[in-house]
KOLKOLBA-94676 format. One record per atom (N, C-alpha, C, O): z, y, x; atom name; residue in three letters. Coordinates in Angstrom, 2 decimals. Each point is the difference from the previous one (the first is absolute). Layout:
% KOLKOLBA-94676
+---------+---------+---------+------+------+
!       w !       v !       u ! atom ! type !
+---------+---------+---------+------+------+
!       Z !       Y !       X !   CA !  ala !
...
+---------+---------+---------+------+------+
END
This chain:
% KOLKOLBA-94676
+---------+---------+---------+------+------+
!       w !       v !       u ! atom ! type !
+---------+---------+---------+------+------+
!    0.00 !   -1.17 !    0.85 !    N !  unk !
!    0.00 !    1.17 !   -0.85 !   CA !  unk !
!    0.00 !    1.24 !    0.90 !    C !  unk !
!    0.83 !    0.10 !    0.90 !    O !  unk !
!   -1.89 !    0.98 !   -1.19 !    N !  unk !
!    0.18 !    1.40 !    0.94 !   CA !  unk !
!    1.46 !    0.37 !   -0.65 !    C !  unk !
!    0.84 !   -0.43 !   -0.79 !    O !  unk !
!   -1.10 !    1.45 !    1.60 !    N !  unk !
!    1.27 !    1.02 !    0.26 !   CA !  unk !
!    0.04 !    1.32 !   -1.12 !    C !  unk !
!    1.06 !    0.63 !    0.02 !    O !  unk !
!   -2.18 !   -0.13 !   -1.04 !    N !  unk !
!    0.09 !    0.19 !   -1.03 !   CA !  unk !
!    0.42 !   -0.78 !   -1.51 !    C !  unk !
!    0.88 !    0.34 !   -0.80 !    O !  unk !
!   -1.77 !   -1.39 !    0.74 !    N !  unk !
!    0.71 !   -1.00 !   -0.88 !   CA !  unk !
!    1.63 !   -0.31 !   -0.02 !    C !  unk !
!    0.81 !   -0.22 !   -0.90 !    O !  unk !
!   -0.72 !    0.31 !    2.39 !    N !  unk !
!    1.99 !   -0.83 !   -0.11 !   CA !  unk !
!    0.50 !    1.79 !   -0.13 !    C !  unk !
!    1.04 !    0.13 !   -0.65 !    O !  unk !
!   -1.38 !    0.61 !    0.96 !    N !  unk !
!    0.62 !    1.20 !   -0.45 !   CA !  unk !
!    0.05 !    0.46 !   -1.36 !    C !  unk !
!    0.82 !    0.85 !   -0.35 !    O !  unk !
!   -1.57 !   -1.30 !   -0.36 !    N !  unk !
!   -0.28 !    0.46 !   -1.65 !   CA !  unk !
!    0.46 !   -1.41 !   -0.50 !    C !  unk !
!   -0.15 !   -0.15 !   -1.21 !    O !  unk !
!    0.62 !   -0.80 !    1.81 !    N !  unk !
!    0.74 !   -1.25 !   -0.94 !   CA !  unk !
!    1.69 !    0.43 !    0.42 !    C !  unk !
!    1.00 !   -0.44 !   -0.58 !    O !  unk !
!   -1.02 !    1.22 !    1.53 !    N !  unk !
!    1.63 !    0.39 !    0.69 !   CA !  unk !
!   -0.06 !    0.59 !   -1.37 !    C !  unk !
!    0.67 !   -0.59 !   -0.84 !    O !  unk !
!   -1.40 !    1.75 !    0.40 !    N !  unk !
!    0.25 !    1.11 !   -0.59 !   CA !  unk !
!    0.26 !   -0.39 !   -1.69 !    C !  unk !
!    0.81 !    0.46 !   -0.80 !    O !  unk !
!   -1.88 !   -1.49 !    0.66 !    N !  unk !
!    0.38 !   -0.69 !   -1.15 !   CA !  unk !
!    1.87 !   -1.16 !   -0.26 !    C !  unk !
!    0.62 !   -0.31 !   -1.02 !    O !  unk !
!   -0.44 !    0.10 !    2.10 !    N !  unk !
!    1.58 !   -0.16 !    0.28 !   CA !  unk !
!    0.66 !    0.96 !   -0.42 !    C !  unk !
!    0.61 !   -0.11 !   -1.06 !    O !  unk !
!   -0.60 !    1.01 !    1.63 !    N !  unk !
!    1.15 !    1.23 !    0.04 !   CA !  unk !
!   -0.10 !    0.15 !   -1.53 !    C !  unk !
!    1.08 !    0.11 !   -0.58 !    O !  unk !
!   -2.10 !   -0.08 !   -0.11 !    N !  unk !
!   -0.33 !    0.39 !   -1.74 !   CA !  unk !
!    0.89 !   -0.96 !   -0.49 !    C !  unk !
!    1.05 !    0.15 !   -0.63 !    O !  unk !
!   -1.57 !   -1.06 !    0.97 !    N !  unk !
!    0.87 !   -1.53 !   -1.00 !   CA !  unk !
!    1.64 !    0.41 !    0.30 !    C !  unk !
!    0.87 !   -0.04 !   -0.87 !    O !  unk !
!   -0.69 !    0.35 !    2.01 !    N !  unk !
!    1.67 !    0.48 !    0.42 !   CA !  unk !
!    0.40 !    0.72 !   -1.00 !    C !  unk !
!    1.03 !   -0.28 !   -0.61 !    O !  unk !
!   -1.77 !    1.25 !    0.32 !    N !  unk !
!    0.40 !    1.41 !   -0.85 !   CA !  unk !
!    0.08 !   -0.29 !   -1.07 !    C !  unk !
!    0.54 !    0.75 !   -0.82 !    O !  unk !
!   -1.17 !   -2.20 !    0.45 !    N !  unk !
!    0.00 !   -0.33 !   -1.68 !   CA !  unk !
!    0.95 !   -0.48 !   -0.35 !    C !  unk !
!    0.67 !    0.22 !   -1.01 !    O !  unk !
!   -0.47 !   -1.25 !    2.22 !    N !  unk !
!    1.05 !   -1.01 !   -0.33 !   CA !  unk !
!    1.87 !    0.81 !    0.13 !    C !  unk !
!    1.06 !   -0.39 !   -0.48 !    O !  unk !
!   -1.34 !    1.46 !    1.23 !    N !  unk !
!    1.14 !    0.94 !   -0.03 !   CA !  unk !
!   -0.05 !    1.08 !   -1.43 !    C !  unk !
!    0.96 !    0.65 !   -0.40 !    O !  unk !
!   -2.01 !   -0.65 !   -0.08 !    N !  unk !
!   -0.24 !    0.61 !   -1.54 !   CA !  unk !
!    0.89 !   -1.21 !   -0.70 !    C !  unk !
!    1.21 !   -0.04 !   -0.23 !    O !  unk !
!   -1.96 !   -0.65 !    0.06 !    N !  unk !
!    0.22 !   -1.14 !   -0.91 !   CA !  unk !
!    1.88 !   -0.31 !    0.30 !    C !  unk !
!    0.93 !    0.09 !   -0.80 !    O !  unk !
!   -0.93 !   -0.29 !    1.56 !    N !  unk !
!    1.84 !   -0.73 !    0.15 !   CA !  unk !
!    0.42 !    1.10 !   -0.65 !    C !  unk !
!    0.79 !   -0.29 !   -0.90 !    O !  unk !
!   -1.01 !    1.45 !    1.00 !    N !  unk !
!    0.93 !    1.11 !   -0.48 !   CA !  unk !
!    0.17 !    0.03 !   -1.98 !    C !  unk !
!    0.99 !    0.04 !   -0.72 !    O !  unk !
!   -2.16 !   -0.07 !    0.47 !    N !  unk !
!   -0.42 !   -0.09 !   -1.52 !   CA !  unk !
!    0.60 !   -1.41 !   -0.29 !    C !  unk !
!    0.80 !   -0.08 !   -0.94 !    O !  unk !
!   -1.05 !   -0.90 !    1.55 !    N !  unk !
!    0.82 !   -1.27 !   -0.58 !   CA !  unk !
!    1.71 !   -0.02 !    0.13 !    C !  unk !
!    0.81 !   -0.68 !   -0.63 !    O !  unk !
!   -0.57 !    1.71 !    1.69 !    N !  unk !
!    1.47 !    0.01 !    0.06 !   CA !  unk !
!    0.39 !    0.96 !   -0.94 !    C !  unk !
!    1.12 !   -0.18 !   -0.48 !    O !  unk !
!   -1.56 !    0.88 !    0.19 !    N !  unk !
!    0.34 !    1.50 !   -1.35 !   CA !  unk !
!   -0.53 !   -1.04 !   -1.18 !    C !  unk !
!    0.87 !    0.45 !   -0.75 !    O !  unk !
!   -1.26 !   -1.03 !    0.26 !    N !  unk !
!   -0.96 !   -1.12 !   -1.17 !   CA !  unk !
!    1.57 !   -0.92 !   -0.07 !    C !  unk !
!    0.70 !    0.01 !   -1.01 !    O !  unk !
!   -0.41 !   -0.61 !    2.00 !    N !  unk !
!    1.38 !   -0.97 !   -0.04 !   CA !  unk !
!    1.20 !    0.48 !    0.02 !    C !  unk !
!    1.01 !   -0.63 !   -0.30 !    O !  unk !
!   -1.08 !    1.94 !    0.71 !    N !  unk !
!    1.48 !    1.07 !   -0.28 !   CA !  unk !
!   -0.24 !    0.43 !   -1.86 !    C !  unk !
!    0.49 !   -0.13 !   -1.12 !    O !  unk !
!   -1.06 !    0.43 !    1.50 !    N !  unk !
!   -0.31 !    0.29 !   -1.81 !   CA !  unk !
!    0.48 !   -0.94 !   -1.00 !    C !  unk !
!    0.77 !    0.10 !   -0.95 !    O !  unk !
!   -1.51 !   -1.16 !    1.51 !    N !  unk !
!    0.10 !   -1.42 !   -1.04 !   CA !  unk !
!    1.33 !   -0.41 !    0.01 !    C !  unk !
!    0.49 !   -0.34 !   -1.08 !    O !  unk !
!    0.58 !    0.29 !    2.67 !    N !  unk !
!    1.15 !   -0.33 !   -0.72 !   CA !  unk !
!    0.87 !    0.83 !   -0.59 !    C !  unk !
!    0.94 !   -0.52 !   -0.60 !    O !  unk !
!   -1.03 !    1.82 !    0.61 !    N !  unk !
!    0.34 !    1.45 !   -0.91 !   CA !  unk !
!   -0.31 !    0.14 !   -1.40 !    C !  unk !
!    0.46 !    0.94 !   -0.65 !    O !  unk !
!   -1.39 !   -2.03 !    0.01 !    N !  unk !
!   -0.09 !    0.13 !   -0.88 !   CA !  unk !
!    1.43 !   -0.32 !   -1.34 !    C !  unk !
!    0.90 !   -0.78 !    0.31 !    O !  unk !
!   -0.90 !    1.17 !   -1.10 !    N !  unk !
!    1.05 !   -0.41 !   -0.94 !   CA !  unk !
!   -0.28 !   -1.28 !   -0.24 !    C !  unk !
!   -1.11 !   -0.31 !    0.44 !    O !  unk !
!    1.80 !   -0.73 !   -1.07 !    N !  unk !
!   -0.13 !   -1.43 !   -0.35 !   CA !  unk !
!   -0.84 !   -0.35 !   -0.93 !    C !  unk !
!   -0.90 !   -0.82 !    0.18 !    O !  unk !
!    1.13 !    1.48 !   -1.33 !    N !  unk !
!   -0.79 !    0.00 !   -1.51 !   CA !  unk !
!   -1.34 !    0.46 !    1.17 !    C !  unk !
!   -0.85 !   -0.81 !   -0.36 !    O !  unk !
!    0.22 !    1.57 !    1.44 !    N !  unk !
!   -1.16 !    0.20 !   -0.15 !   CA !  unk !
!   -0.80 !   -1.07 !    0.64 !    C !  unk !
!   -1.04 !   -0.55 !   -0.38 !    O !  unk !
!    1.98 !    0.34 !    1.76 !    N !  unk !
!   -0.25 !   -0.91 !    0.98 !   CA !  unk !
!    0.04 !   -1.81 !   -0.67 !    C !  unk !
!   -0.59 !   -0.93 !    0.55 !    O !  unk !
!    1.39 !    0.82 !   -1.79 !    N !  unk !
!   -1.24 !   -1.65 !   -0.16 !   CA !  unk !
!   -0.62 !    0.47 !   -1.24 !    C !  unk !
!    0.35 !   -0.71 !   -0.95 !    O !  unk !
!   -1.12 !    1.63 !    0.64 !    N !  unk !
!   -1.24 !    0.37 !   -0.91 !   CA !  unk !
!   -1.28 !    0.31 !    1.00 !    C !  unk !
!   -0.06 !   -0.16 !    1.22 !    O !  unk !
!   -1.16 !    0.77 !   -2.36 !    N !  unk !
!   -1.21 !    0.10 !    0.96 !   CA !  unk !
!    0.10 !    0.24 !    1.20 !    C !  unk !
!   -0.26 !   -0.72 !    0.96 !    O !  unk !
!    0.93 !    2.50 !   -1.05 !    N !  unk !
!    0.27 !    0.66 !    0.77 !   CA !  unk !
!   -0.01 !   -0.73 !    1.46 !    C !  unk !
!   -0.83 !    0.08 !    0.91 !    O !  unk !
!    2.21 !   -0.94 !   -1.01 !    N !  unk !
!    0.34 !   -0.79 !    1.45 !   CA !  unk !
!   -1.11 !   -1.02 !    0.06 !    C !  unk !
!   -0.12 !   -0.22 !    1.20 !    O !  unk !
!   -0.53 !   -0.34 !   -1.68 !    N !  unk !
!   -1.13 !   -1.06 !    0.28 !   CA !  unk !
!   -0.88 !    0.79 !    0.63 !    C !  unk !
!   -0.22 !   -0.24 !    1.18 !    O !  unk !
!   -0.42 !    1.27 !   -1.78 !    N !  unk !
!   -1.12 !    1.07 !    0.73 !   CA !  unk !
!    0.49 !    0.23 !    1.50 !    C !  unk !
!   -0.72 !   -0.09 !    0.99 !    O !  unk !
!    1.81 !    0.35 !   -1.00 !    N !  unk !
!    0.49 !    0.69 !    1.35 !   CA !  unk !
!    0.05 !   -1.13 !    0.90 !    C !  unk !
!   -0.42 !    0.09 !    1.15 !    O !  unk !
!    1.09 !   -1.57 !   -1.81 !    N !  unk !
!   -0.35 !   -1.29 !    1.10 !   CA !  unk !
!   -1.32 !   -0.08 !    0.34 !    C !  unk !
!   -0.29 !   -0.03 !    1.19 !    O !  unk !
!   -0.69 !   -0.01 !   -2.14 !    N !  unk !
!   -1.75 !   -0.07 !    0.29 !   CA !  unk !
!   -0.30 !    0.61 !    0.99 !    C !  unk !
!   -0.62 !   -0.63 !    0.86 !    O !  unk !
!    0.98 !    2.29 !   -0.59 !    N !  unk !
!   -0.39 !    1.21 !    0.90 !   CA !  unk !
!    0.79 !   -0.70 !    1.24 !    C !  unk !
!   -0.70 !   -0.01 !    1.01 !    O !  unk !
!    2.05 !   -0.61 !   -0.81 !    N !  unk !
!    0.15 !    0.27 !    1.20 !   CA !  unk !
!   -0.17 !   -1.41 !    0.67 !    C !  unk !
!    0.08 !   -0.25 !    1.20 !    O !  unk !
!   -0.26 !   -0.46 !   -2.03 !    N !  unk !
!   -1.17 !   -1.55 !    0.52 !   CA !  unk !
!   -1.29 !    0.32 !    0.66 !    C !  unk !
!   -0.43 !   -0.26 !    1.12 !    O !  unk !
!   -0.17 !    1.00 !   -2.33 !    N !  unk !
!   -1.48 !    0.47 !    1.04 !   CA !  unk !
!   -0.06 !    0.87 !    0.56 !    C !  unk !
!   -1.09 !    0.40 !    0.43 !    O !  unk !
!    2.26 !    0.26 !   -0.19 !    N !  unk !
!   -0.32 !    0.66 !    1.31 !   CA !  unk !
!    0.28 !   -0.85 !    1.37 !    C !  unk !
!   -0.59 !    0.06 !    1.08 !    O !  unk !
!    2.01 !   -1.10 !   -1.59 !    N !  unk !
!    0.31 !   -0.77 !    1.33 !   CA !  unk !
!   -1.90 !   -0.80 !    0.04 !    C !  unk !
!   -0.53 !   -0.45 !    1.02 !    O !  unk !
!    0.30 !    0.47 !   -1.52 !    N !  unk !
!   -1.15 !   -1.28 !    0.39 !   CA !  unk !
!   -1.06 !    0.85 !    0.58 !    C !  unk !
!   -0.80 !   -0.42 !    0.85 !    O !  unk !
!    0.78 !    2.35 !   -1.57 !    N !  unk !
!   -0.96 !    0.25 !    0.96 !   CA !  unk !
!    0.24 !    0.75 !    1.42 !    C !  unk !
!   -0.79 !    0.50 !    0.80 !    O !  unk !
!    2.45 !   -0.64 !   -0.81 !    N !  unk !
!    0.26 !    0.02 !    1.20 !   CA !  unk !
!   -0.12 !   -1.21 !    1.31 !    C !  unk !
!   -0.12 !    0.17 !    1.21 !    O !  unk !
!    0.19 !   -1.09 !   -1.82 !    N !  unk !
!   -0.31 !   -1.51 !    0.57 !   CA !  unk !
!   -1.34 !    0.18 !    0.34 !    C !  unk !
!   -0.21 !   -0.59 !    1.07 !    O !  unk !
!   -0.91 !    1.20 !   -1.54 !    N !  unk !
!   -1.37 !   -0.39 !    0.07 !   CA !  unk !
!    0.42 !    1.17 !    0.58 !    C !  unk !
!    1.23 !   -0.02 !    0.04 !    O !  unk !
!   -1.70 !    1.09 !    0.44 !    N !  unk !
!    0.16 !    1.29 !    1.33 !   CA !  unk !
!    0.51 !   -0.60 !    1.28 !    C !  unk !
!   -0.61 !   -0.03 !    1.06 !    O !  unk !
!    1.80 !   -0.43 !   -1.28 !    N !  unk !
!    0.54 !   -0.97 !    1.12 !   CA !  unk !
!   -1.21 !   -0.85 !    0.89 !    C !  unk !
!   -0.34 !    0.15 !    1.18 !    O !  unk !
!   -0.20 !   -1.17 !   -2.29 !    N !  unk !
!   -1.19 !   -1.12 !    0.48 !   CA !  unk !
!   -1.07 !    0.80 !    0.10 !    C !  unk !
!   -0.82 !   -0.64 !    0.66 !    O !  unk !
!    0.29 !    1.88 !   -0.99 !    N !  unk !
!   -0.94 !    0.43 !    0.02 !   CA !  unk !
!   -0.12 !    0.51 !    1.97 !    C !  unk !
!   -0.84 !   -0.16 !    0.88 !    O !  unk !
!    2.49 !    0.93 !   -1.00 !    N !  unk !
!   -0.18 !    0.64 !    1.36 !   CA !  unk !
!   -0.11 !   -1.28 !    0.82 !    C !  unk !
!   -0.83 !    0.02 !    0.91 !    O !  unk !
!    1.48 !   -1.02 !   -1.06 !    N !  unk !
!   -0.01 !   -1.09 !    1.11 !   CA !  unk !
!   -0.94 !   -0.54 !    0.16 !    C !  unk !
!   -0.19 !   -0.36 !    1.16 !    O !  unk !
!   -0.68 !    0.09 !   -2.00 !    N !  unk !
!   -1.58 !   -0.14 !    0.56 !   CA !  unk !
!   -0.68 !    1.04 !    0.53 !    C !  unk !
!   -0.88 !   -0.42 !    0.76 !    O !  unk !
!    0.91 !    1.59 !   -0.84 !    N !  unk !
!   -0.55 !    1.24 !    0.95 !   CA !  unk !
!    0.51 !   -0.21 !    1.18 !    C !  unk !
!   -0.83 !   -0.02 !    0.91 !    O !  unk !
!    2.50 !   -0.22 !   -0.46 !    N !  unk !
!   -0.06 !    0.08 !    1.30 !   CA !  unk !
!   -0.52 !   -1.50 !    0.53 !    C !  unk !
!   -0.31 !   -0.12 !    1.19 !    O !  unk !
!    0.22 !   -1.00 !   -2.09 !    N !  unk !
!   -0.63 !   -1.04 !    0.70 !   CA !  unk !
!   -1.14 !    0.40 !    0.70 !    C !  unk !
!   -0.32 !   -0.30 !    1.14 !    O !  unk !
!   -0.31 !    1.09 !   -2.04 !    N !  unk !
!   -1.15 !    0.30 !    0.35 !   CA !  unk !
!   -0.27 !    0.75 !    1.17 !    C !  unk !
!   -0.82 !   -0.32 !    0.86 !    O !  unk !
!    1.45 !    1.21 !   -0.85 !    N !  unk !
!    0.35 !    1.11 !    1.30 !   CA !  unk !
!    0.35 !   -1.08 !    1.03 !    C !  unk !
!   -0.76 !   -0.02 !    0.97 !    O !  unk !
!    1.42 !   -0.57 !   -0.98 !    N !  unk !
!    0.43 !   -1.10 !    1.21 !   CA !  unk !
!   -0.88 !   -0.73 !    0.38 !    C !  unk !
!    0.01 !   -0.44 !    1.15 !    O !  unk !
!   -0.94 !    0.15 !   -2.02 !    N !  unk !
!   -0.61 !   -0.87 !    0.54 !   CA !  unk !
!   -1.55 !   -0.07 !    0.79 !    C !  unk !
!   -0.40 !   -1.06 !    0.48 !    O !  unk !
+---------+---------+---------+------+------+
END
């Protein structure tokens, strides 16, 4: 791989960093919330919606994770 390509897959790293530091933050304010909720709200919709949101975010934090780790495979290799 030249030395432009592994520089613009670095750069695509550092992005995925910034997401995945987006993302933890919104899933940690999403799960502060959820256990703040009152009882009556938290086992109605309400708390089901809010489990949904902070499932898919863990999962699309999981996939950012695997996404970056195949970029630096790639870079490495």
């Amino acid at each position: 791989m030249n030395k432009d390509r592994r520089k613009a897959l670095l750069a695509i790293i550092t992005q995925i960093e910034a997401l995945e530091a987006i993302l933890e933050y919104l899933t940690d304010e999403e799960r502060e919330a959820r256990e703040n909720l009152p009882v009556s709200m938290s086992e109605g919709e309400r708390g089901a919606r809010m489990d949904e949101a902070i499932s898919a975010m863990e999962s699309a934090a999981s996939s950012l994770e695997d996404a970056r780790d195949q970029i630096a495979g790639a870079v490495e290799a």
